[in-house]
MIDOSE-1310 file (N, C-alpha, C; in nm, 2 decimals, decimal comma, always signed):
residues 223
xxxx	-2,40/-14,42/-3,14/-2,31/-14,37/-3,24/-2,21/-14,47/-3,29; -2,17/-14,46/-3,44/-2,09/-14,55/-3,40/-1,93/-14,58/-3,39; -1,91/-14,67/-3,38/-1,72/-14,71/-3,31/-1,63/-14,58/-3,40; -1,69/-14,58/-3,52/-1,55/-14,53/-3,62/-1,53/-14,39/-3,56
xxxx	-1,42/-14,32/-3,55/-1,41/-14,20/-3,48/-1,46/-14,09/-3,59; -1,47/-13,98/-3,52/-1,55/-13,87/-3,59/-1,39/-13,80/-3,65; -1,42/-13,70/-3,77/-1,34/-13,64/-3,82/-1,33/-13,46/-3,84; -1,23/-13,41/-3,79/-1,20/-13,30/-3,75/-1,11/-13,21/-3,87
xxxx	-1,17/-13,14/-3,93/-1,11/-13,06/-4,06/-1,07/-12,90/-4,02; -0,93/-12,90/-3,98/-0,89/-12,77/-3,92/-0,76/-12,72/-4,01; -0,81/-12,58/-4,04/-0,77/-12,51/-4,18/-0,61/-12,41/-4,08; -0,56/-12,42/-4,00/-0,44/-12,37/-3,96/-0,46/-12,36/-3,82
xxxx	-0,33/-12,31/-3,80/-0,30/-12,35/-3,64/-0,34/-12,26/-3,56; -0,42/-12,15/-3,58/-0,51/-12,03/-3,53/-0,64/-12,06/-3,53; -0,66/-12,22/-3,57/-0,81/-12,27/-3,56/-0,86/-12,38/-3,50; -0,80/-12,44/-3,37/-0,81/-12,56/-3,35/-0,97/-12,59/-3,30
xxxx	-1,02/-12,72/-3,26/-1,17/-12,74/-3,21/-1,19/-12,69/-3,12; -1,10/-12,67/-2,99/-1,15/-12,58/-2,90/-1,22/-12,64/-2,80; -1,31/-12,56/-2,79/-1,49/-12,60/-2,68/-1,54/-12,73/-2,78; -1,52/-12,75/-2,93/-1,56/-12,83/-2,93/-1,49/-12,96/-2,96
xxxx	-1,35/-12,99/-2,94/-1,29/-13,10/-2,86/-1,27/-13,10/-2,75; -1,35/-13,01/-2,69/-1,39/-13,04/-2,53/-1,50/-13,08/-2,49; -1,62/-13,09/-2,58/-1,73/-13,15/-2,60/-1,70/-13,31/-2,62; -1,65/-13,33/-2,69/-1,63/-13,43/-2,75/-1,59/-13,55/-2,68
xxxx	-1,46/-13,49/-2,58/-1,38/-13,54/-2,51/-1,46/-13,60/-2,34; -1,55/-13,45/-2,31/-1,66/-13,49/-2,23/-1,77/-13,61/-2,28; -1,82/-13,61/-2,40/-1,93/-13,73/-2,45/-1,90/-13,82/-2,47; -1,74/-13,90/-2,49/-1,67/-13,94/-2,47/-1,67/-14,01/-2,63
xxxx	-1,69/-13,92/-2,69/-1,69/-13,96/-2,85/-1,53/-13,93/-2,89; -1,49/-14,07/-3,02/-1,40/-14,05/-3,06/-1,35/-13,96/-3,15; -1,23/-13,89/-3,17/-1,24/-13,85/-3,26/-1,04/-13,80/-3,32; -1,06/-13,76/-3,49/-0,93/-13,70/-3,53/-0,90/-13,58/-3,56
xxxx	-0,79/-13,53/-3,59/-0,78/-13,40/-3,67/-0,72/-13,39/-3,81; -0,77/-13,42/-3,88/-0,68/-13,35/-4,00/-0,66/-13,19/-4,02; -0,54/-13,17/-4,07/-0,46/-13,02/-4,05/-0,49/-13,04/-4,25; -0,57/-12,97/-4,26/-0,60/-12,91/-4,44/-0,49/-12,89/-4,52
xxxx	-0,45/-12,78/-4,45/-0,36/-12,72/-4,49/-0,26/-12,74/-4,52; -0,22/-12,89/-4,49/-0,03/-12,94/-4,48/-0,07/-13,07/-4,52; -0,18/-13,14/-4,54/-0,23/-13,29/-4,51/-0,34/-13,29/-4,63; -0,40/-13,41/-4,72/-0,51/-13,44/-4,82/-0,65/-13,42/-4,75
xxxx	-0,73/-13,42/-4,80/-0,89/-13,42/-4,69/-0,90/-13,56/-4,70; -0,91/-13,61/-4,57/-0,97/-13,76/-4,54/-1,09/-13,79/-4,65; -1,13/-13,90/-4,67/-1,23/-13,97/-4,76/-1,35/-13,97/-4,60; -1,44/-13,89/-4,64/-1,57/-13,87/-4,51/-1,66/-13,97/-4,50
xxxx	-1,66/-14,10/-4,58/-1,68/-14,22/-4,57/-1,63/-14,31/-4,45; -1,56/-14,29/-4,41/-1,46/-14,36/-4,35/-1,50/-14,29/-4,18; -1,56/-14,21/-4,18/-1,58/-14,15/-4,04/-1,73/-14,16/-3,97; -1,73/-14,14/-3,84/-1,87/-14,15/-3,78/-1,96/-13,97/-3,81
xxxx	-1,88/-13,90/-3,81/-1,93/-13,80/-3,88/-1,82/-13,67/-3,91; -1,79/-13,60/-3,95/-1,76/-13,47/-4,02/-1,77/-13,32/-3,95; -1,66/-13,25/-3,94/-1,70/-13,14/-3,85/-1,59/-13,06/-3,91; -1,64/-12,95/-3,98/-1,54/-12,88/-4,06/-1,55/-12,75/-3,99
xxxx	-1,41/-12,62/-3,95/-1,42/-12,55/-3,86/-1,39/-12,42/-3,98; -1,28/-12,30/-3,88/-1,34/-12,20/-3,91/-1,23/-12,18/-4,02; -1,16/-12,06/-4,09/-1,09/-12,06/-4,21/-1,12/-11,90/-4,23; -0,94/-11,83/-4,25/-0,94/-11,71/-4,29/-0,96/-11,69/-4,43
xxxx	-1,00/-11,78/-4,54/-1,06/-11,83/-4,63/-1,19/-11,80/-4,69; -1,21/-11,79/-4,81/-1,38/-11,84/-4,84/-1,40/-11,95/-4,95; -1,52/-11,99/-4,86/-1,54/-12,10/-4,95/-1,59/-12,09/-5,05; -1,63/-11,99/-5,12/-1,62/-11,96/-5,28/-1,50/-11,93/-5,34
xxxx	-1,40/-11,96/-5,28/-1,27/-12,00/-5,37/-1,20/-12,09/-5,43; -1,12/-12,06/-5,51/-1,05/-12,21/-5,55/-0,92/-12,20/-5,49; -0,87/-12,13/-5,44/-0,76/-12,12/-5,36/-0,78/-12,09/-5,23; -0,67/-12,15/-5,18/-0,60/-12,28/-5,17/-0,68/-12,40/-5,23
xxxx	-0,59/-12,51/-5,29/-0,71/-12,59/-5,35/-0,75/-12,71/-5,28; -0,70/-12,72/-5,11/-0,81/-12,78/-5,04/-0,95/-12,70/-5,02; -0,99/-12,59/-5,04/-1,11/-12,55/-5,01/-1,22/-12,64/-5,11; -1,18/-12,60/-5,24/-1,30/-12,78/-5,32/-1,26/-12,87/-5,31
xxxx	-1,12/-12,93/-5,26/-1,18/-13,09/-5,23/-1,21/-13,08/-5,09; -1,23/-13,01/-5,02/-1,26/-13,00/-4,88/-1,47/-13,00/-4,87; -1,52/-12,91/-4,98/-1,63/-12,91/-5,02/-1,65/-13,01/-5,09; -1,57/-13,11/-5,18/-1,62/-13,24/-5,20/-1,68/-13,34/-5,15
xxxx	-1,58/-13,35/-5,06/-1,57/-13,40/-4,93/-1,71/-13,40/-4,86; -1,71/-13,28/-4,80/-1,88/-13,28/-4,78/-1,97/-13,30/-4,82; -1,97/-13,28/-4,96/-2,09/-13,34/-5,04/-2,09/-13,46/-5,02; -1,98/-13,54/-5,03/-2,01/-13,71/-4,99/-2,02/-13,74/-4,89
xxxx	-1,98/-13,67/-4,79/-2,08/-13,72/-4,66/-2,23/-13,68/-4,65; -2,29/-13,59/-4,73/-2,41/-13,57/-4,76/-2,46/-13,68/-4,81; -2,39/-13,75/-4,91/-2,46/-13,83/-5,05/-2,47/-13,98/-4,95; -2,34/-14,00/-4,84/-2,33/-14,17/-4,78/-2,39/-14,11/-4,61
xxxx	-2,48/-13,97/-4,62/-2,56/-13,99/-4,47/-2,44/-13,94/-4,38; -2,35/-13,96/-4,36/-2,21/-13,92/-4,27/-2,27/-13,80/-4,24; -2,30/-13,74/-4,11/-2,36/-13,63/-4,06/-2,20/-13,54/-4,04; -2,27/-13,40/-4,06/-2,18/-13,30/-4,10/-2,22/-13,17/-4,03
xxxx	-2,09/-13,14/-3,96/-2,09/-12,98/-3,87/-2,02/-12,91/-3,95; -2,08/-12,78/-3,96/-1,97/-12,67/-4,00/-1,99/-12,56/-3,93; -1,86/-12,47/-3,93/-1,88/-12,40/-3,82/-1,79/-12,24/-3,88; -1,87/-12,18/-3,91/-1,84/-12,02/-3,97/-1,81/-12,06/-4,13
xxxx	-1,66/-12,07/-4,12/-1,63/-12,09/-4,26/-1,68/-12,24/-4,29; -1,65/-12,31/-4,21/-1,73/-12,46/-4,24/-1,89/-12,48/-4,27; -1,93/-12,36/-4,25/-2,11/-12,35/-4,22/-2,08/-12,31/-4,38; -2,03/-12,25/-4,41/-2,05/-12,15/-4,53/-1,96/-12,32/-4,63
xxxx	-1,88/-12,37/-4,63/-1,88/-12,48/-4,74/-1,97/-12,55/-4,69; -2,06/-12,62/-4,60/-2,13/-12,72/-4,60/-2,26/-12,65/-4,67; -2,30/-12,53/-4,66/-2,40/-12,50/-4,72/-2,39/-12,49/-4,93; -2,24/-12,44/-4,95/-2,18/-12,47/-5,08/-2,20/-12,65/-5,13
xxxx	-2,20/-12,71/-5,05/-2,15/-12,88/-5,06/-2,28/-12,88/-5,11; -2,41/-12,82/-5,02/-2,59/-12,82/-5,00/-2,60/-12,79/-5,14; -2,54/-12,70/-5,23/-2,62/-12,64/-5,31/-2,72/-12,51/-5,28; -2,61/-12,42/-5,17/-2,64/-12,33/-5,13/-2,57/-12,21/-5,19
xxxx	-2,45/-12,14/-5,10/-2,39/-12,10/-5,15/-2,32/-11,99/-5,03; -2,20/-11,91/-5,12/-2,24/-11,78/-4,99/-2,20/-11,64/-5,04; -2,26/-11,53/-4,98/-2,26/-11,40/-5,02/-2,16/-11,32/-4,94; -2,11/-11,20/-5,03/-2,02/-11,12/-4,90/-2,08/-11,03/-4,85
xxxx	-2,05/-10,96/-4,75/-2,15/-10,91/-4,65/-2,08/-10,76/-4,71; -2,19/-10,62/-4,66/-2,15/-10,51/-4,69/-2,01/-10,45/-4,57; -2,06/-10,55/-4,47/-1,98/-10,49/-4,37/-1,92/-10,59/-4,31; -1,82/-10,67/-4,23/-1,78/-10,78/-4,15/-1,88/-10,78/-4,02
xxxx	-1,91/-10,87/-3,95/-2,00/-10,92/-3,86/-1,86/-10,96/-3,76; -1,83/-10,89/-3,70/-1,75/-10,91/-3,55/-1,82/-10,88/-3,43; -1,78/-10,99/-3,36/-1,79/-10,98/-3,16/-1,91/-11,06/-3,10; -1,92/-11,05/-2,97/-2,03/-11,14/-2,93/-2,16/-11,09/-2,91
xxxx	-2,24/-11,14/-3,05/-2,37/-11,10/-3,05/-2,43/-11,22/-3,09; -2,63/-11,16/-2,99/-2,70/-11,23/-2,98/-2,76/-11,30/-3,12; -2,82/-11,38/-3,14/-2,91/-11,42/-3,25/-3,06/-11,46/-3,20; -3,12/-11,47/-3,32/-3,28/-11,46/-3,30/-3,27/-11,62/-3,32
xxxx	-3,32/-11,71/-3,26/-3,39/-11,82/-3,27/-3,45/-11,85/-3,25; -3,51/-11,98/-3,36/-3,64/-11,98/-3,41/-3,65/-12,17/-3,36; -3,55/-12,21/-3,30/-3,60/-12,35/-3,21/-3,52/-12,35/-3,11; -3,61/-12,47/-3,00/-3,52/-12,46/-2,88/-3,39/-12,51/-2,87
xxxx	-3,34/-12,54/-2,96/-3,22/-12,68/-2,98/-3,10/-12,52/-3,01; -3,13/-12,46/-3,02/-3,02/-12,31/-3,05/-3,07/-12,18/-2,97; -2,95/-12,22/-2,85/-2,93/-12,04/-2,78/-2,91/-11,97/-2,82; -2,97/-11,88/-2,78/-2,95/-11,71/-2,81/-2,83/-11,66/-2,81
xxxx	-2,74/-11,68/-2,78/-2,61/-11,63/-2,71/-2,61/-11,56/-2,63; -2,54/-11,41/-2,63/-2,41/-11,39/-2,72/-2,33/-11,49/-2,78; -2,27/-11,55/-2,93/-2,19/-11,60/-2,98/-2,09/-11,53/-3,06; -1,98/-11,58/-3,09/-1,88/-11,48/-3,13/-1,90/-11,51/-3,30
xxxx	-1,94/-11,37/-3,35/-1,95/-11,36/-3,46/-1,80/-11,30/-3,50; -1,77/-11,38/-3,69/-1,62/-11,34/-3,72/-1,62/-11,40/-3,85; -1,68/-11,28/-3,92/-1,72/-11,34/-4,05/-1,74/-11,23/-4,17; -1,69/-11,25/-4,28/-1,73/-11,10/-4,39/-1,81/-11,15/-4,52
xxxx	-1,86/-11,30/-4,49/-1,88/-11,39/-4,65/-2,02/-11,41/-4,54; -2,17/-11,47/-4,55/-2,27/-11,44/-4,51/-2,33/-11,64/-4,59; -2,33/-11,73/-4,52/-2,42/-11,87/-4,58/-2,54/-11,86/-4,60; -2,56/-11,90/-4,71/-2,69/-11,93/-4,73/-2,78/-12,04/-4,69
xxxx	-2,93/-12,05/-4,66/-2,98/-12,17/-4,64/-2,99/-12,25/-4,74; -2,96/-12,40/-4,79/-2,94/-12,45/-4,86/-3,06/-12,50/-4,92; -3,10/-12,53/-5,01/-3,23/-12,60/-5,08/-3,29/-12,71/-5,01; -3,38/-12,73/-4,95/-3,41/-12,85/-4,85/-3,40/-12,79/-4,72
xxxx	-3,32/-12,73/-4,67/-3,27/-12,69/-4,52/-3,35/-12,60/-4,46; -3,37/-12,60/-4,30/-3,42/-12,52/-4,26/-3,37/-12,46/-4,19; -3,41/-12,32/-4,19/-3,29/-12,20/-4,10/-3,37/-12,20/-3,96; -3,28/-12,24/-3,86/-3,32/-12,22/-3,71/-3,30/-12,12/-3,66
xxxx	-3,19/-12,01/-3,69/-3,12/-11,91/-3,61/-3,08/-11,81/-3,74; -3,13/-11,73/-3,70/-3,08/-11,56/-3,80/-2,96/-11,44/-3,66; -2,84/-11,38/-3,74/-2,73/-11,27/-3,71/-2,83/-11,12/-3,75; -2,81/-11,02/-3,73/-2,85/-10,93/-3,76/-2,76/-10,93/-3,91
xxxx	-2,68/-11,00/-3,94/-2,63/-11,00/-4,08/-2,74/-11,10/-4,16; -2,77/-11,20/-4,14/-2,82/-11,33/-4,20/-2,88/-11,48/-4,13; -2,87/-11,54/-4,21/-2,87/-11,66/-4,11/-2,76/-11,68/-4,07; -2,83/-11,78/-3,91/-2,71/-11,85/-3,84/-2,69/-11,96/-3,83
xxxx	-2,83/-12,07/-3,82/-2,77/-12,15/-3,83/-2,90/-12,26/-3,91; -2,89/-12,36/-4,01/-2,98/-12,43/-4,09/-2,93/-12,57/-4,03; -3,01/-12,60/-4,09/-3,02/-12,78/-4,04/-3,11/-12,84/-4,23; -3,03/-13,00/-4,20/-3,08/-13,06/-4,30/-3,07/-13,17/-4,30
xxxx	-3,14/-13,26/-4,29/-3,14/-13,41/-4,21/-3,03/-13,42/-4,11; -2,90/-13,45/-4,11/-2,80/-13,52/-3,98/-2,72/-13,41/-3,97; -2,72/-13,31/-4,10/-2,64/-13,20/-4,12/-2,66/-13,05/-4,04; -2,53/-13,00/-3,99/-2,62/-12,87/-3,93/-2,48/-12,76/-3,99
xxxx	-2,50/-12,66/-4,03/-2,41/-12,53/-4,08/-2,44/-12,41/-3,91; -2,39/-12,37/-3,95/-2,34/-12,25/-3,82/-2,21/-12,12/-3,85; -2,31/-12,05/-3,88/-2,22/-11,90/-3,88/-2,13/-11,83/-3,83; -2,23/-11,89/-3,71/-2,07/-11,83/-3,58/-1,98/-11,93/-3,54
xxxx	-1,93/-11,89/-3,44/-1,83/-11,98/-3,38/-1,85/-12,04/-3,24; -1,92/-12,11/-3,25/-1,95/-12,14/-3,07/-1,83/-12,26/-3,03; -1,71/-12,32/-3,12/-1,63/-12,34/-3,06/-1,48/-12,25/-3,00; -1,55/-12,09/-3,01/-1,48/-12,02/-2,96/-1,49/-11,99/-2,82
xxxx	-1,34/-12,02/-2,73/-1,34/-11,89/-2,60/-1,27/-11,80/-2,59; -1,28/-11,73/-2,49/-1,22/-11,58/-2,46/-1,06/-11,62/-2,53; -0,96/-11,66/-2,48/-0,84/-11,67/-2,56/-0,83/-11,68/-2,73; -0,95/-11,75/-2,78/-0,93/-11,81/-2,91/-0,99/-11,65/-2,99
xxxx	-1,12/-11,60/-2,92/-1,10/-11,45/-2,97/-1,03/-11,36/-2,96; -0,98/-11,36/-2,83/-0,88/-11,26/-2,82/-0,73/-11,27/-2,94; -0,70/-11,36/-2,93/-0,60/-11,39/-3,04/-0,62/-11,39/-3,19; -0,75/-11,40/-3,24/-0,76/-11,36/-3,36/-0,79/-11,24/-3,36
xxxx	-0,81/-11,16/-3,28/-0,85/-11,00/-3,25/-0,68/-10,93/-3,28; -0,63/-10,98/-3,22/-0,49/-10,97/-3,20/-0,45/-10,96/-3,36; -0,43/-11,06/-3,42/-0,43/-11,08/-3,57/-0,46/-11,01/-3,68; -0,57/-10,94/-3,64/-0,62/-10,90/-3,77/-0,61/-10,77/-3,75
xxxx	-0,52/-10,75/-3,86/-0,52/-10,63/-3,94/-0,61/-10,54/-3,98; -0,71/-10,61/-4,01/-0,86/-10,53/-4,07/-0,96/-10,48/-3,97; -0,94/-10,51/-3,86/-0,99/-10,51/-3,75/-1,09/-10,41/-3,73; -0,99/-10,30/-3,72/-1,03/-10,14/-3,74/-1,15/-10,10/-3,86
xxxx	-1,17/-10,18/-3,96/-1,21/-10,13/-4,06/-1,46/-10,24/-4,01; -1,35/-10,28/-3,92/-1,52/-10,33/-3,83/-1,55/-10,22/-3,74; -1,49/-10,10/-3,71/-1,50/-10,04/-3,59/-1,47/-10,10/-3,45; -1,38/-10,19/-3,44/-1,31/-10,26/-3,34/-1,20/-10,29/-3,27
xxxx	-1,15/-10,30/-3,19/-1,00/-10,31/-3,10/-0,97/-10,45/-3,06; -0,88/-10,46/-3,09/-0,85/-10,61/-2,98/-0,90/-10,60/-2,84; -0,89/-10,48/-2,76/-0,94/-10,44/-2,62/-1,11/-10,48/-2,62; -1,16/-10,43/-2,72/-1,32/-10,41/-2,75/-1,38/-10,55/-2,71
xxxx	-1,26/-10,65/-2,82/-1,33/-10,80/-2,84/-1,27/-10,82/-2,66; -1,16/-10,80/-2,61/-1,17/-10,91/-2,49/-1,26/-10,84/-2,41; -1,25/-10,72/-2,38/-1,41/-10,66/-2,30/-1,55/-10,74/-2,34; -1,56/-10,78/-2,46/-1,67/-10,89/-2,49/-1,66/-11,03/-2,42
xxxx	-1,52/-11,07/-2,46/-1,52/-11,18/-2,44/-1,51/-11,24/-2,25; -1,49/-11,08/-2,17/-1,49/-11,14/-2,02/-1,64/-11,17/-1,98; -1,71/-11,06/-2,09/-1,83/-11,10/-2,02/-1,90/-11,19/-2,06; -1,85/-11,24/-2,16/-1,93/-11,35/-2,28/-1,94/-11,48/-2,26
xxxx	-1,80/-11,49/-2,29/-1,71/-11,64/-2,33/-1,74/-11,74/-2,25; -1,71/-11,73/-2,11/-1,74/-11,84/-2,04/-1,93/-11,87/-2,00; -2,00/-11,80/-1,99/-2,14/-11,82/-2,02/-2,24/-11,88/-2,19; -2,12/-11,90/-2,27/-2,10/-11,93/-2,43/-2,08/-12,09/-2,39
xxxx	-1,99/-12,13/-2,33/-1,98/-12,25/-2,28/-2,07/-12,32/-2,30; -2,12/-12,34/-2,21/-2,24/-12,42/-2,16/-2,36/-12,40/-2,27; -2,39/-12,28/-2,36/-2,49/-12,31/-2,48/-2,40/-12,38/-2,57; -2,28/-12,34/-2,62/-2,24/-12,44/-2,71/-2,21/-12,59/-2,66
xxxx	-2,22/-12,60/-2,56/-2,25/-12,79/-2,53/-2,39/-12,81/-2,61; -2,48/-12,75/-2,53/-2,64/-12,73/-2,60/-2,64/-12,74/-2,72; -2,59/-12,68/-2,78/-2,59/-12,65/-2,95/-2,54/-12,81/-2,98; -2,42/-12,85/-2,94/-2,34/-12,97/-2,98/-2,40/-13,06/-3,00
xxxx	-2,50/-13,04/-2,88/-2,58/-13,23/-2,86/-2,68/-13,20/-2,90; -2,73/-13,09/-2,93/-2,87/-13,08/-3,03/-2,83/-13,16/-3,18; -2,70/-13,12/-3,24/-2,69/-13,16/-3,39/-2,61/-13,36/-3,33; -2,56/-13,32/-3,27/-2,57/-13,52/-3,24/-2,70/-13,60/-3,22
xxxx	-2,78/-13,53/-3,13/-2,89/-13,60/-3,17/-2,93/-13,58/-3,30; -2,99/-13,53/-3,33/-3,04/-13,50/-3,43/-2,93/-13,63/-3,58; -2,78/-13,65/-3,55/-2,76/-13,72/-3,63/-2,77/-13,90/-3,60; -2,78/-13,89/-3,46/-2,81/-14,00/-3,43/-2,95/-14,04/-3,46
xxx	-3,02/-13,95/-3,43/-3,18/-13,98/-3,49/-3,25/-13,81/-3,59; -3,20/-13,88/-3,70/-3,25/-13,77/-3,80/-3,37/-13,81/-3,77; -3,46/-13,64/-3,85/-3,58/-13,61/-3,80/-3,64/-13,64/-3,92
């Protein structure tokens, strides 16, 4: 991989990398954070690769108006090879950057549920789904993993999108459970999510390392 550190695109302070600056930190890959929201989007040139996270946001918006230069952004790491993670809302701009797009769902997709996958490089979960906007697979891309909502997760040369959140654990759901207001309108409790999340979270671990170093390889040696 190389020297230049990897770059970390985190949309507020209820979203940091999590499990996956604990990955990171284990591989012993470098890396930064830019904070979106208060700071410009780094030039993704300039990085070993791109990892855009989650966002109470959609990325079919123009507001806030880092969400398009944030999808800029990605597109140029697409166009100079810069391999690119996105992860819920980041899955949903990297597939927008693709010339994909994304749809809103009839209903929100909350809690930790399984997905169907369709390679070995993506576990089954339970992953914590937390999402009401649905990504599309992008033109070129292949969908590895389908939610009983949609896809979960596509791949495209060095590039990988991801629906859910696998750099979530039991605290980081519980606190957005906590949060939201709308909650109720999923058929859900804050109680409900951490009852998911005792039995979930920490066996979530250990596939999202799996997940992690599947899309590093894969950028280290596109297929």
């Amino acid at each position: 991989m190389s020297p230049k550190p990897g770059l970390i695109l985190q949309h507020g302070e209820n979203g940091p990398p999590a499990r996956f600056g604990e990955w990171l930190r284990e591989r012993g890959l470098p890396f930064v954070v830019a904070h979106i929201w208060e700071e410009p989007v780094p030039d993704a040139r300039k990085f070993a690769f791109v990892v855009s996270l989650g966002s109470i946001h959609s990325a079919a918006s123009t507001e806030p108006a880092w969400i398009q230069h944030e999808i800029a952004a990605l597109r140029t790491a697409a166009e100079h090879d810069v391999p690119a993670l996105g992860l819920c809302f980041g899955g949903q701009a990297l597939s927008v950057a693709l010339e994909g797009g994304t749809d809103p769902l009839p209903a929100p997709e909350i809690g930790w549920i399984p997905i169907e996958s369709f390679d070995r490089s993506v576990p089954g979960g339970p992953w914590l789904q937390y999402h009401s906007e649905q990504m599309r697979v992008p033109p070129g891309a292949r969908e590895l993993a389908r939610s009983p909502a949609g896809p979960a997760v596509f791949t495209r040369g060095p590039h990988m999108g991801v629906q859910f959140h696998p750099e979530a654990d039991a605290g980081l759901a519980n606190l957005w459970a906590q949060k939201d207001p709308d909650l109720p309108d999923a058929g859900l409790t804050p109680a409900d999510i951490a009852s998911q999340s005792a039995a979930h979270a920490q066996p979530a671990r250990e596939q999202a390392f799996r997940l992690f170093d599947a899309w590093i390889d894969g950028a280290v040696k596109p297929a």
